[in-house]
Biopython code that builds the backbone (N, CA, C, O; Angstrom):
import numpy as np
from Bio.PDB.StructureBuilder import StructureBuilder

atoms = [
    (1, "UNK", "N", (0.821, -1.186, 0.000)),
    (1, "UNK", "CA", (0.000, 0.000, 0.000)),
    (1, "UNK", "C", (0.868, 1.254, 0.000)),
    (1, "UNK", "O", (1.990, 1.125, 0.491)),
    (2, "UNK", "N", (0.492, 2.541, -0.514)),
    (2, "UNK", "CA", (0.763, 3.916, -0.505)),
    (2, "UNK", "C", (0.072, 4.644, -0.122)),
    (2, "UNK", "O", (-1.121, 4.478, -0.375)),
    (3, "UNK", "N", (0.553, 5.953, 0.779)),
    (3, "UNK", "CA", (-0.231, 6.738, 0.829)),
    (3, "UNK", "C", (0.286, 8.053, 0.460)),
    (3, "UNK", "O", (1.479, 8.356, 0.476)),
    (4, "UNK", "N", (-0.774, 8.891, 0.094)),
    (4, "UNK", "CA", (-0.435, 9.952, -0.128)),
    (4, "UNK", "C", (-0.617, 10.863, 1.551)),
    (4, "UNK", "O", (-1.295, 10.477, 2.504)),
    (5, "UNK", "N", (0.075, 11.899, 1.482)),
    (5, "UNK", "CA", (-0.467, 12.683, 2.953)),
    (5, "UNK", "C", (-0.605, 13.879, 3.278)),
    (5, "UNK", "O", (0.060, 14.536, 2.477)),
    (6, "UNK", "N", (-1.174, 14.640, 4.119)),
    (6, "UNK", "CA", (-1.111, 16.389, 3.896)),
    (6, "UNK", "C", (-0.407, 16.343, 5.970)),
    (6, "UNK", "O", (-0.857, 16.006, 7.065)),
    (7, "UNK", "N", (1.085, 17.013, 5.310)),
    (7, "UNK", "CA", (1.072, 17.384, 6.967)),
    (7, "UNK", "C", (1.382, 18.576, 7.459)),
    (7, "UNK", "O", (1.891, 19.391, 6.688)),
    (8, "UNK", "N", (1.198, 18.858, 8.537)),
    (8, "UNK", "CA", (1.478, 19.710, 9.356)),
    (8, "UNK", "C", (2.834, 20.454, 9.623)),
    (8, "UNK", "O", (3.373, 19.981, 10.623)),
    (9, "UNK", "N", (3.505, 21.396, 9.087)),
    (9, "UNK", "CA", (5.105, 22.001, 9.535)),
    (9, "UNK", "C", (4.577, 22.917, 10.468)),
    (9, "UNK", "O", (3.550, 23.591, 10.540)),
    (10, "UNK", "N", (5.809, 22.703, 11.316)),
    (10, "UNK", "CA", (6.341, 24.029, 12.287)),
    (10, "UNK", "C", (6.152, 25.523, 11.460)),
    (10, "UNK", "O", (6.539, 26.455, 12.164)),
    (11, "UNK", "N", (5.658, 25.931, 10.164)),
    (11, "UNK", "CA", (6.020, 27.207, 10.197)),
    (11, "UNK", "C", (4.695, 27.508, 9.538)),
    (11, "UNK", "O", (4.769, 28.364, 8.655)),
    (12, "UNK", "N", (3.431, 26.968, 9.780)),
    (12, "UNK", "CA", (2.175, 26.277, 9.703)),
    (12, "UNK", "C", (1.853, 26.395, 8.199)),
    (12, "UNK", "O", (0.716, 26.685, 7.828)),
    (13, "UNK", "N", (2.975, 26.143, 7.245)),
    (13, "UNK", "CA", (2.499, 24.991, 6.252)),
    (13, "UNK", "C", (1.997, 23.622, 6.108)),
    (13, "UNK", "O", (1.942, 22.821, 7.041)),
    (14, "UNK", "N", (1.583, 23.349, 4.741)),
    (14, "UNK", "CA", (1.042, 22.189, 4.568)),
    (14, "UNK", "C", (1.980, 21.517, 3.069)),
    (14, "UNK", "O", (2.103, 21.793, 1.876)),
    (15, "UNK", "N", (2.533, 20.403, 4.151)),
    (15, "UNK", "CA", (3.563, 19.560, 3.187)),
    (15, "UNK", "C", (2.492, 18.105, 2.600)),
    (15, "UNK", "O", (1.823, 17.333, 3.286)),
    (16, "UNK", "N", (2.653, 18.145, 1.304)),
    (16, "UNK", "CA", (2.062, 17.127, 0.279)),
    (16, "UNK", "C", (3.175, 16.312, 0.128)),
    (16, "UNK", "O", (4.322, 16.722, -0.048)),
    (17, "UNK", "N", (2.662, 14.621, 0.231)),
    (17, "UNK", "CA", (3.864, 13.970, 0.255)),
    (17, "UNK", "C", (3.118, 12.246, -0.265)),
    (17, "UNK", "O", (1.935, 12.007, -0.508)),
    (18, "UNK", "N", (4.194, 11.373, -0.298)),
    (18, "UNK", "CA", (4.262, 10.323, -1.079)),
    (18, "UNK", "C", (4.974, 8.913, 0.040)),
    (18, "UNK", "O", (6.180, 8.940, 0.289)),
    (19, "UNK", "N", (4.124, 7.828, 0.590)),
    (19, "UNK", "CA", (4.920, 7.036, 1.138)),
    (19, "UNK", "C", (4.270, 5.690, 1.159)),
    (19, "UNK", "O", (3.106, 5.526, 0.793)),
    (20, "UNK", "N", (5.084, 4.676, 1.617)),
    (20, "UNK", "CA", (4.733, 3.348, 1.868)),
    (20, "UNK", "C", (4.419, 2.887, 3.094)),
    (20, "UNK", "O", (3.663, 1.930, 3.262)),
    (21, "UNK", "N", (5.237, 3.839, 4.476)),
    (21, "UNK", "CA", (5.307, 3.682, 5.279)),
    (21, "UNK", "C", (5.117, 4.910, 6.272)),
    (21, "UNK", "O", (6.184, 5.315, 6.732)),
    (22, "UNK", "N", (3.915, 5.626, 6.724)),
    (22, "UNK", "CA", (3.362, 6.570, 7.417)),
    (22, "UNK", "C", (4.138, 6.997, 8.427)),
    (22, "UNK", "O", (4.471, 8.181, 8.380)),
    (23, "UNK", "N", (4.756, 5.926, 9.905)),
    (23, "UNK", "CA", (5.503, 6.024, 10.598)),
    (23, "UNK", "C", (6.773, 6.729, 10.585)),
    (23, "UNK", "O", (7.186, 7.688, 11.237)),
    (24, "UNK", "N", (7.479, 5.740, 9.337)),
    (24, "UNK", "CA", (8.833, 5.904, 8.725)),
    (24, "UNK", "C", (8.873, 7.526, 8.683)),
    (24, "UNK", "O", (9.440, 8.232, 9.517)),
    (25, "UNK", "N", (8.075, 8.026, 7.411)),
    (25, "UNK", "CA", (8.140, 8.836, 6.760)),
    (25, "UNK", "C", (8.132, 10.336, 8.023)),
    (25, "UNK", "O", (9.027, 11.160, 8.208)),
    (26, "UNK", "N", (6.784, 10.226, 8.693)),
    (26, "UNK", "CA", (6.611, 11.475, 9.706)),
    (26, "UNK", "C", (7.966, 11.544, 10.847)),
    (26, "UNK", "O", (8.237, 12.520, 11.546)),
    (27, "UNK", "N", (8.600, 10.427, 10.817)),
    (27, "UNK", "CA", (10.084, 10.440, 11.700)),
    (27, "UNK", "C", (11.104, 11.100, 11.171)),
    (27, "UNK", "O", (12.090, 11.752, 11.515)),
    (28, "UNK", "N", (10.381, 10.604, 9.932)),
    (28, "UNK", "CA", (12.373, 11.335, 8.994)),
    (28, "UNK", "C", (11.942, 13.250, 8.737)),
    (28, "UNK", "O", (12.791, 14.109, 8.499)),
    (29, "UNK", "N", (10.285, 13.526, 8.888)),
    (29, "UNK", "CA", (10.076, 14.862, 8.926)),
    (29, "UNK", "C", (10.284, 15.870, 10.028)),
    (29, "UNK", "O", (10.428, 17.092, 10.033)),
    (30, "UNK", "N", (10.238, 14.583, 11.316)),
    (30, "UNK", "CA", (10.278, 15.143, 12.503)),
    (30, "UNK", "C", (11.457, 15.538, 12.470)),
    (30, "UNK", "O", (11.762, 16.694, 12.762)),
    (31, "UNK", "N", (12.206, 14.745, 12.151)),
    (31, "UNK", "CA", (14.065, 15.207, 11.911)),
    (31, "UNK", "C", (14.731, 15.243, 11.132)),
    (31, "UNK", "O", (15.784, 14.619, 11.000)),
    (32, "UNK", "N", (13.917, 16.496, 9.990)),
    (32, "UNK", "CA", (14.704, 16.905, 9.362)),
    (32, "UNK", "C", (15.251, 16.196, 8.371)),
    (32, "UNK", "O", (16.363, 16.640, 8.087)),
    (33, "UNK", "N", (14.971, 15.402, 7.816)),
    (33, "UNK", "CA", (15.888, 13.813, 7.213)),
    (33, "UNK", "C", (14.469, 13.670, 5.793)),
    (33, "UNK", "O", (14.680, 12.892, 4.863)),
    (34, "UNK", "N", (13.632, 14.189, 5.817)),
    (34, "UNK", "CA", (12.576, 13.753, 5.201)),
    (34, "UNK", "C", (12.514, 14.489, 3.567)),
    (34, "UNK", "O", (13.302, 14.035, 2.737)),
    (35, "UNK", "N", (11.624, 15.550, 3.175)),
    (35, "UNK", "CA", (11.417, 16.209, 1.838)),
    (35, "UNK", "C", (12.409, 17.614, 2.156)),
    (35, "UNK", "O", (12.752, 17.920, 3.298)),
    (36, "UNK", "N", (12.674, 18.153, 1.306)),
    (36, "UNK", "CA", (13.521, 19.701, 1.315)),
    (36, "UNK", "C", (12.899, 20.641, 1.963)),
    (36, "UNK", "O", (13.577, 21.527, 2.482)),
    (37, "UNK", "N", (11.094, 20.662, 2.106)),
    (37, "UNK", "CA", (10.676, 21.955, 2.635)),
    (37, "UNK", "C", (11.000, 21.853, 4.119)),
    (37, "UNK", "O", (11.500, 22.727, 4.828)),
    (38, "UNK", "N", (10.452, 20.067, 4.609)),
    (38, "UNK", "CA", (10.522, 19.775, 5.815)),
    (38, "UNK", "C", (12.159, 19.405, 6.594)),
    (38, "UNK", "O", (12.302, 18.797, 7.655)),
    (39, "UNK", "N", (12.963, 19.811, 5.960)),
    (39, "UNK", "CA", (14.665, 19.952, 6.573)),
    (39, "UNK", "C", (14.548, 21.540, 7.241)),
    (39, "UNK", "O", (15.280, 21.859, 8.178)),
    (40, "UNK", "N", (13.651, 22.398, 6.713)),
    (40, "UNK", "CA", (13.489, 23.926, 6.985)),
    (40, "UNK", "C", (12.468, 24.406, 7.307)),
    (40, "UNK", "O", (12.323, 25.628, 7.262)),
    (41, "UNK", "N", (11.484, 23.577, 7.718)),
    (41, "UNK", "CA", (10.187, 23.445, 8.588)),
    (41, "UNK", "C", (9.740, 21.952, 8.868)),
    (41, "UNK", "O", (8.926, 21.258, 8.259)),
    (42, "UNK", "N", (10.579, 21.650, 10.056)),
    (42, "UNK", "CA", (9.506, 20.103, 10.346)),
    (42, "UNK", "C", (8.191, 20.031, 10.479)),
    (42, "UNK", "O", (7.413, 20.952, 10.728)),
    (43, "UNK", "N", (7.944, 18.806, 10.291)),
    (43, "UNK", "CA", (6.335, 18.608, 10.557)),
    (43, "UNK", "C", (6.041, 17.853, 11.709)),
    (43, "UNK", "O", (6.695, 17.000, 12.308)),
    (44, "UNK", "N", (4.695, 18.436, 11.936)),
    (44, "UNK", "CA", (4.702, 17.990, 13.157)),
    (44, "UNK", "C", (3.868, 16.653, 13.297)),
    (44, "UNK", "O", (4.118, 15.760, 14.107)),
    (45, "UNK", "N", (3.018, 16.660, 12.541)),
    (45, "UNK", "CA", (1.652, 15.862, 12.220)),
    (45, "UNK", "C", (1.357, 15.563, 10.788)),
    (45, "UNK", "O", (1.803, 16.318, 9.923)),
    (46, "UNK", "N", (0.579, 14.430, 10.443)),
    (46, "UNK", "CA", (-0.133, 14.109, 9.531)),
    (46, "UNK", "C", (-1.744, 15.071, 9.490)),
    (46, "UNK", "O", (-2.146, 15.273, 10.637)),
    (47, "UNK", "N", (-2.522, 15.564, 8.569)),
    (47, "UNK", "CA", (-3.734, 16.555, 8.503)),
    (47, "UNK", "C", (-4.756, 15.449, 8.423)),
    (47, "UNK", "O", (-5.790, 15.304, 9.074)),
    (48, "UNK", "N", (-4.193, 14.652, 7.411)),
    (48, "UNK", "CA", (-4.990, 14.077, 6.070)),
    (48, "UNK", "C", (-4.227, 12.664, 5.624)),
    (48, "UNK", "O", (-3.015, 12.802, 5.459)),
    (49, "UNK", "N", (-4.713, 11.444, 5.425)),
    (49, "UNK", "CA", (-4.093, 10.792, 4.534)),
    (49, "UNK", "C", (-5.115, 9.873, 3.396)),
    (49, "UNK", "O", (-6.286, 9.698, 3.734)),
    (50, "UNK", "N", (-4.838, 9.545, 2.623)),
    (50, "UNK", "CA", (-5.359, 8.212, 1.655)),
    (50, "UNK", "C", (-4.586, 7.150, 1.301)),
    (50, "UNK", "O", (-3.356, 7.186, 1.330)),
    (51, "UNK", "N", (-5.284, 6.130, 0.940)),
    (51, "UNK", "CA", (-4.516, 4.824, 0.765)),
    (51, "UNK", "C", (-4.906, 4.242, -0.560)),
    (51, "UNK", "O", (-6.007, 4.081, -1.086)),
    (52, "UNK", "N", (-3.611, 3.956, -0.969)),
    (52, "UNK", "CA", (-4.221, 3.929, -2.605)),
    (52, "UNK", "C", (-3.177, 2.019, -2.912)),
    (52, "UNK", "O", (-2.309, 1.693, -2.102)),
    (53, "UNK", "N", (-3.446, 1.304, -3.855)),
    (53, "UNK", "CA", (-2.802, 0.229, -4.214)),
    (53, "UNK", "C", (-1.480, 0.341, -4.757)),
    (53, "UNK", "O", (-0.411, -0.247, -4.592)),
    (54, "UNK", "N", (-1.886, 1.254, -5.431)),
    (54, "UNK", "CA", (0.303, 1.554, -6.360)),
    (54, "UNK", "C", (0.655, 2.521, -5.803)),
    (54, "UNK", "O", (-0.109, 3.220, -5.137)),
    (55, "UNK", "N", (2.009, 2.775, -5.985)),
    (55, "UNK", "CA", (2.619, 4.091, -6.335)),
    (55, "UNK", "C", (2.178, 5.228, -6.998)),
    (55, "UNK", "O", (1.975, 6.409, -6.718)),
    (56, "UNK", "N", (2.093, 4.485, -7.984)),
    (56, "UNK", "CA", (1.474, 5.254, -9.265)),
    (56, "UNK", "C", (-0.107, 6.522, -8.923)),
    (56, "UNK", "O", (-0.323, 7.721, -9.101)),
    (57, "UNK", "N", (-0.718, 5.570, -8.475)),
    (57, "UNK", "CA", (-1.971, 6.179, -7.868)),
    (57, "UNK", "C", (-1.592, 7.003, -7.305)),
    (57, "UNK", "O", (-1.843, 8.136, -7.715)),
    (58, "UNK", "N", (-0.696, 6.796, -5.926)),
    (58, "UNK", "CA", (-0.715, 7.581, -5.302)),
    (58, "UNK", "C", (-0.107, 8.807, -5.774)),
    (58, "UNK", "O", (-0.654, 9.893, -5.581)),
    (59, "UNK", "N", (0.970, 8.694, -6.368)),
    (59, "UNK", "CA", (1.688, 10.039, -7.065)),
    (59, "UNK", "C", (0.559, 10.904, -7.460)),
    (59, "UNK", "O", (0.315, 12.072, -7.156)),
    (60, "UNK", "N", (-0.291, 9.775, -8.466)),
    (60, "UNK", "CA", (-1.347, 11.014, -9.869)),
    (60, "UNK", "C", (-1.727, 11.742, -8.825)),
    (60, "UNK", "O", (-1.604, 12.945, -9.057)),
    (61, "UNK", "N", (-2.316, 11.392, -7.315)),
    (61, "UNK", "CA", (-3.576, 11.798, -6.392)),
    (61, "UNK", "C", (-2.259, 12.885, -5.973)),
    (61, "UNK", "O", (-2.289, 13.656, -6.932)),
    (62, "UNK", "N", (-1.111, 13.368, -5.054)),
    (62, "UNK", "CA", (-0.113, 14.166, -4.842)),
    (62, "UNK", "C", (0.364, 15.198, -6.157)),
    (62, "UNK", "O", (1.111, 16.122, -5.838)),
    (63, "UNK", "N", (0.147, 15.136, -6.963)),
    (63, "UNK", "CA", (0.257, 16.285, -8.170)),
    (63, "UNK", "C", (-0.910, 16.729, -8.045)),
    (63, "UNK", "O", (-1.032, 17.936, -7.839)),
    (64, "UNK", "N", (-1.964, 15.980, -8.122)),
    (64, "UNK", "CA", (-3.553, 16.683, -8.183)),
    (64, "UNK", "C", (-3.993, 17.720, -6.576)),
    (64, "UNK", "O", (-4.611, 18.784, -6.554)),
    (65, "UNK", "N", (-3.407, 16.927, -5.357)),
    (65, "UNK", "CA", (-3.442, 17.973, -4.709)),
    (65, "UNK", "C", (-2.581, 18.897, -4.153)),
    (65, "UNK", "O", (-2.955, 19.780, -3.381)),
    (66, "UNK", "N", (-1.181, 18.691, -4.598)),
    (66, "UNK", "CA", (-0.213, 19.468, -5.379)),
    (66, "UNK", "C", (-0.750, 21.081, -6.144)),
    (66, "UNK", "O", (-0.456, 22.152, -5.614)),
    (67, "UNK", "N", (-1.407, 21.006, -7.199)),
    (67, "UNK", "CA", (-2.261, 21.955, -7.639)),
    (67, "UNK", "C", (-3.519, 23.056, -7.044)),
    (67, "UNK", "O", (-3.907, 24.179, -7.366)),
    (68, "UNK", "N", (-3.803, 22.280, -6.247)),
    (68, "UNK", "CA", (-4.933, 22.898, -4.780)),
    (68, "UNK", "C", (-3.980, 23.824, -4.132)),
    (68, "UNK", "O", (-2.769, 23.769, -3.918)),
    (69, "UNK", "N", (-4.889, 24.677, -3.892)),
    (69, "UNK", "CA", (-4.807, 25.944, -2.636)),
    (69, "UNK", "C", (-5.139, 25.927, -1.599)),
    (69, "UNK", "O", (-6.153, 25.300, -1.293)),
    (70, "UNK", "N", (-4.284, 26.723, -0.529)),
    (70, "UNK", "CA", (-4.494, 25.931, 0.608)),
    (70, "UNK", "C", (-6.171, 26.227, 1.208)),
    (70, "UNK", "O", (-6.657, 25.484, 2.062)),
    (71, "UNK", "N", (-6.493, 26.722, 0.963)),
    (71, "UNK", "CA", (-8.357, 26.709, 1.448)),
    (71, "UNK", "C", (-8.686, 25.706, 0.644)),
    (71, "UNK", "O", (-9.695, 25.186, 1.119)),
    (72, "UNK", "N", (-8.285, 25.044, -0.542)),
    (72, "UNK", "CA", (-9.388, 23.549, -1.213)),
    (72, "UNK", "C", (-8.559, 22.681, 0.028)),
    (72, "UNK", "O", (-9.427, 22.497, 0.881)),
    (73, "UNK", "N", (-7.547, 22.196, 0.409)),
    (73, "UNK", "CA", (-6.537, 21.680, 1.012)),
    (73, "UNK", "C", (-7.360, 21.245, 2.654)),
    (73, "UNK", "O", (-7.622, 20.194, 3.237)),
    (74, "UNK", "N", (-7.506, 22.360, 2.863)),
    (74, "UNK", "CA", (-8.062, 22.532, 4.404)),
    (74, "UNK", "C", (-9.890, 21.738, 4.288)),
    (74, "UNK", "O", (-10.536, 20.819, 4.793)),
    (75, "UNK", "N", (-10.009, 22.578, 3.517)),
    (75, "UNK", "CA", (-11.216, 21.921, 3.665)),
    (75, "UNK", "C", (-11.484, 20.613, 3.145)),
    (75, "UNK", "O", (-12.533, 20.030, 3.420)),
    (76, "UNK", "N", (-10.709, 20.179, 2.502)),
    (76, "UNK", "CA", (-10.442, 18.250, 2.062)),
    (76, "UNK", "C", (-10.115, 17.823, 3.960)),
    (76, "UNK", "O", (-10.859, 17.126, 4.649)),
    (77, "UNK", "N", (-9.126, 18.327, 4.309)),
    (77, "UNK", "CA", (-8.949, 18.124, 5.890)),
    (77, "UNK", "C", (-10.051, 17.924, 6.737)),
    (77, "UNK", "O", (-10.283, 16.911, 7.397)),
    (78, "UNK", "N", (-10.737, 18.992, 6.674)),
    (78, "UNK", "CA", (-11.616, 19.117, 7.623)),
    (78, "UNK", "C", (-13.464, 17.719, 7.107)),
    (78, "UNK", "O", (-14.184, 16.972, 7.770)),
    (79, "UNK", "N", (-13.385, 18.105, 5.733)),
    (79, "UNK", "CA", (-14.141, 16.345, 5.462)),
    (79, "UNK", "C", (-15.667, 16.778, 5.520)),
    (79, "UNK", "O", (-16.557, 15.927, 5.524)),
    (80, "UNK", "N", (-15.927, 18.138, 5.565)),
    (80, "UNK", "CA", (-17.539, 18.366, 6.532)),
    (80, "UNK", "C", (-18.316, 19.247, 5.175)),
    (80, "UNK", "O", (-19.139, 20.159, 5.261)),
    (81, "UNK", "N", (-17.812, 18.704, 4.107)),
    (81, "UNK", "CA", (-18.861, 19.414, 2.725)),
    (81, "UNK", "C", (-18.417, 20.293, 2.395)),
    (81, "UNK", "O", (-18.604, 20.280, 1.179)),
    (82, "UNK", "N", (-17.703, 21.479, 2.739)),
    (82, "UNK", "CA", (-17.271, 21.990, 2.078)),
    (82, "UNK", "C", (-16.746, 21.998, 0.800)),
    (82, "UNK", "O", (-17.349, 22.618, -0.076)),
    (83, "UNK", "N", (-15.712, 21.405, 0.547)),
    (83, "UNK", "CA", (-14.726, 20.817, -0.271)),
    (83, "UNK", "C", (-15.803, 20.785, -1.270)),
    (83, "UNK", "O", (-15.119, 20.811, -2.293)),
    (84, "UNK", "N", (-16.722, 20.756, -1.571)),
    (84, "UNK", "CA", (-17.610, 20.545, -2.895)),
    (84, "UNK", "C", (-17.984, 21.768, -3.700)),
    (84, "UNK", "O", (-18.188, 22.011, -4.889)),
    (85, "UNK", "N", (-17.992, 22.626, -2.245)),
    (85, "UNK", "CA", (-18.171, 24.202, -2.841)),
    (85, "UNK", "C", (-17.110, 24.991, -3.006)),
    (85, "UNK", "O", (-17.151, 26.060, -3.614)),
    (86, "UNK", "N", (-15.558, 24.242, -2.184)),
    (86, "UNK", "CA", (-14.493, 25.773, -3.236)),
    (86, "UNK", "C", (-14.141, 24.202, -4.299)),
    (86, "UNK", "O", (-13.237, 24.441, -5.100)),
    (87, "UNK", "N", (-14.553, 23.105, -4.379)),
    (87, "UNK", "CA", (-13.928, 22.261, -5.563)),
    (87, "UNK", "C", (-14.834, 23.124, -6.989)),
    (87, "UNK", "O", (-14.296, 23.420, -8.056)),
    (88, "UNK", "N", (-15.875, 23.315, -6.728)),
    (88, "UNK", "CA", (-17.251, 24.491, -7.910)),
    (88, "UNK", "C", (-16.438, 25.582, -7.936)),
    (88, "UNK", "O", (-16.825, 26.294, -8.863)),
    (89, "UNK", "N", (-15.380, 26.137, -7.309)),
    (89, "UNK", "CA", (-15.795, 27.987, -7.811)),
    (89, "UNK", "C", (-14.432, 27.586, -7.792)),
    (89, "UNK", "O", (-13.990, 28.654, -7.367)),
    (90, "UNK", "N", (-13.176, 26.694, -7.956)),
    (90, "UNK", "CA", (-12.181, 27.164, -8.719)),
    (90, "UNK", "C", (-11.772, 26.311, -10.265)),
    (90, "UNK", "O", (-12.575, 25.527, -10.771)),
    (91, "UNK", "N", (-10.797, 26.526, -10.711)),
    (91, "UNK", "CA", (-10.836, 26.249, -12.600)),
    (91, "UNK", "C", (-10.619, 24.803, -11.857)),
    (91, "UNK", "O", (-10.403, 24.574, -10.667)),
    (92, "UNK", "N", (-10.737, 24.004, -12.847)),
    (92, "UNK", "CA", (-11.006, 22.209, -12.622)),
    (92, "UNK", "C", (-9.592, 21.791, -13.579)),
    (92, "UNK", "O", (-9.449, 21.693, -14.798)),
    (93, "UNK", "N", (-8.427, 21.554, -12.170)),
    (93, "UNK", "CA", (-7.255, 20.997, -12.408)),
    (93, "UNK", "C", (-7.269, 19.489, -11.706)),
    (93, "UNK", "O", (-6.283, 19.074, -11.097)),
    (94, "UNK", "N", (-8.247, 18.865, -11.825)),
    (94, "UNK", "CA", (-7.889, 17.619, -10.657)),
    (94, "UNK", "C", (-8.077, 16.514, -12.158)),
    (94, "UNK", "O", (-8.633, 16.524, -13.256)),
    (95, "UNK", "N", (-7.119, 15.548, -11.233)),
    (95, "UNK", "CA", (-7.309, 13.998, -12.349)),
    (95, "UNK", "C", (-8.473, 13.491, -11.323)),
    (95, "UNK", "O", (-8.691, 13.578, -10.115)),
    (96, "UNK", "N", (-9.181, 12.840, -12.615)),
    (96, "UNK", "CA", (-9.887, 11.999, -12.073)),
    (96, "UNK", "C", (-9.651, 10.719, -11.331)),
    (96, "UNK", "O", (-8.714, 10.130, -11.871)),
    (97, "UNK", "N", (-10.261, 9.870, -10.022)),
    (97, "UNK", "CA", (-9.544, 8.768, -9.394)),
    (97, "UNK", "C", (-9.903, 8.500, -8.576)),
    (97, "UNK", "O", (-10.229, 9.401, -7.804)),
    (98, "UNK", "N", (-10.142, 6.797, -8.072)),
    (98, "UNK", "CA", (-10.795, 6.881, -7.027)),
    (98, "UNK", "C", (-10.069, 6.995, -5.515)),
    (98, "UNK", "O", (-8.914, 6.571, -5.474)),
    (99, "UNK", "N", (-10.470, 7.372, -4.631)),
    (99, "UNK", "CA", (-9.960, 8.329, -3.283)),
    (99, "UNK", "C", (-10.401, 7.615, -2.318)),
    (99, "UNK", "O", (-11.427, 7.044, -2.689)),
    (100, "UNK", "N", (-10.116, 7.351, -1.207)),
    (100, "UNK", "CA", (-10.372, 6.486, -0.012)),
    (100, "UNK", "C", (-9.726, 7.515, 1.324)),
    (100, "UNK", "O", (-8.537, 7.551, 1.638)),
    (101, "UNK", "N", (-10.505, 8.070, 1.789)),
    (101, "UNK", "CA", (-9.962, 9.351, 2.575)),
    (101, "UNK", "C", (-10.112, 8.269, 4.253)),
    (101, "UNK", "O", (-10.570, 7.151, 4.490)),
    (102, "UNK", "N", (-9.377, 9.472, 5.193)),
    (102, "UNK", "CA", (-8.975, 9.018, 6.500)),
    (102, "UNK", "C", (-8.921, 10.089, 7.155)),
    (102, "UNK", "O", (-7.927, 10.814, 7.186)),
    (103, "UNK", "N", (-10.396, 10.389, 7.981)),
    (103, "UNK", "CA", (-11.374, 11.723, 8.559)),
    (103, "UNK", "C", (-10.085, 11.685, 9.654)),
    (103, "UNK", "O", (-9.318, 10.725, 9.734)),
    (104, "UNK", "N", (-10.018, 12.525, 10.225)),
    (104, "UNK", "CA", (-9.788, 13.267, 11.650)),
    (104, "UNK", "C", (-7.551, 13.371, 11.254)),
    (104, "UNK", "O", (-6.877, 13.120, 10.255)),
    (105, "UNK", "N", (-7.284, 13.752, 12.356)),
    (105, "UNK", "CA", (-5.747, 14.193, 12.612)),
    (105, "UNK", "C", (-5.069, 12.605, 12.614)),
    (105, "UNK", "O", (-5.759, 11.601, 12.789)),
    (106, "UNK", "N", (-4.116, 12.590, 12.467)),
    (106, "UNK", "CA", (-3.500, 11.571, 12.553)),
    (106, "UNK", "C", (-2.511, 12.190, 13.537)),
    (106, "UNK", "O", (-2.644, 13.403, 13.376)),
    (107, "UNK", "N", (-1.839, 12.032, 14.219)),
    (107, "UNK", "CA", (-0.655, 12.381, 14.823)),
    (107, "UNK", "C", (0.063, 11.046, 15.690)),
    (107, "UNK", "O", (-0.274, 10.557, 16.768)),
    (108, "UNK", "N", (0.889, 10.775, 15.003)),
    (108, "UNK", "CA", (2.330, 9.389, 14.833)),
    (108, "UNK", "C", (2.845, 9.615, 16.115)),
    (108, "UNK", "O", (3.265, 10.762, 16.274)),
    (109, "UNK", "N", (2.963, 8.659, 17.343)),
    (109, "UNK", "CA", (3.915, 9.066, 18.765)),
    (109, "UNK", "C", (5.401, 9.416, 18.345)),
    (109, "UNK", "O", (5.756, 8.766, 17.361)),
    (110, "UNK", "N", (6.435, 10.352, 18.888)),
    (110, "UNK", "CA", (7.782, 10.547, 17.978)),
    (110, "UNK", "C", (8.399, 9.161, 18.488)),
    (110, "UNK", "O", (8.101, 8.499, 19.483)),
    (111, "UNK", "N", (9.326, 8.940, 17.518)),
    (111, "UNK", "CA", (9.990, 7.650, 17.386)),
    (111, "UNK", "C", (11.166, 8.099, 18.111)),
    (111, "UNK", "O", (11.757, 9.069, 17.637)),
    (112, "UNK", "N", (11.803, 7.343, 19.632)),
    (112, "UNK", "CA", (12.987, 7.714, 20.407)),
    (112, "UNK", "C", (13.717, 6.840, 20.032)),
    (112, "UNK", "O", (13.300, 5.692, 19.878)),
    (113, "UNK", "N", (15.282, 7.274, 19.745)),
    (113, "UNK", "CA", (16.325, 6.255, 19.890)),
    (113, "UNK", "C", (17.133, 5.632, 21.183)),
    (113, "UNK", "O", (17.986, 4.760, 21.017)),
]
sb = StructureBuilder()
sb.init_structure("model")
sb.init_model(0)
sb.init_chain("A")
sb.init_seg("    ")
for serial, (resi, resn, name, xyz) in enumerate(atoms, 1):
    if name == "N":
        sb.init_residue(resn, " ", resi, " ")
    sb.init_atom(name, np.array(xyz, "f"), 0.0, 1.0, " ", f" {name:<3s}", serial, name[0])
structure = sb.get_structure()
């Protein structure tokens, strides 16, 4: 399995990302070790994730919300209808695909050595 994920940085961005392993991945963000934004803003948390069968999937679904602003972003987060009404009033950049969402915060215990 893959997931795609929306997380949380220290400098209250929202990092879009690509993994196999959820745990793994939010450890290597916690320290710095993870994507380029998150070496210069860790993250603290997962927002958002989906679970998709390939890679592949998961990538197309991370470019598509890659393209989103952070108000379509948030409100995919938050899960409560919105998302239908700024997905209507902005230009229609999304691939089509099917999506398997995962409601509420995720937040990973930090991994001690």
């Amino acid at each position: 399995m893959y997931y795609l994920y929306l997380a949380f940085c220290e400098d209250n961005s929202i990092y879009t990302g690509v993994t196999n392993n959820l745990n793994r991945r939010l450890t290597e963000h916690r320290t710095k070790s993870g994507g380029w934004h998150t070496k210069l803003h860790p993250a603290t948390k997962f927002l958002h994730t989906e679970e998709f069968k390939t890679k592949k999937e998961a990538m197309r679904r991370e470019k598509q919300l890659k393209g989103w602003t952070r108000v379509k972003k948030e409100a995919l987060i938050k899960g409560d209808g919105i998302i239908k009404e700024v997905i209507n009033s902005e230009p229609r950049r999304e691939i089509p695909g099917p999506v398997v969402m995962c409601g509420g915060l995720i937040d990973l215990p930090a991994q001690h050595s």
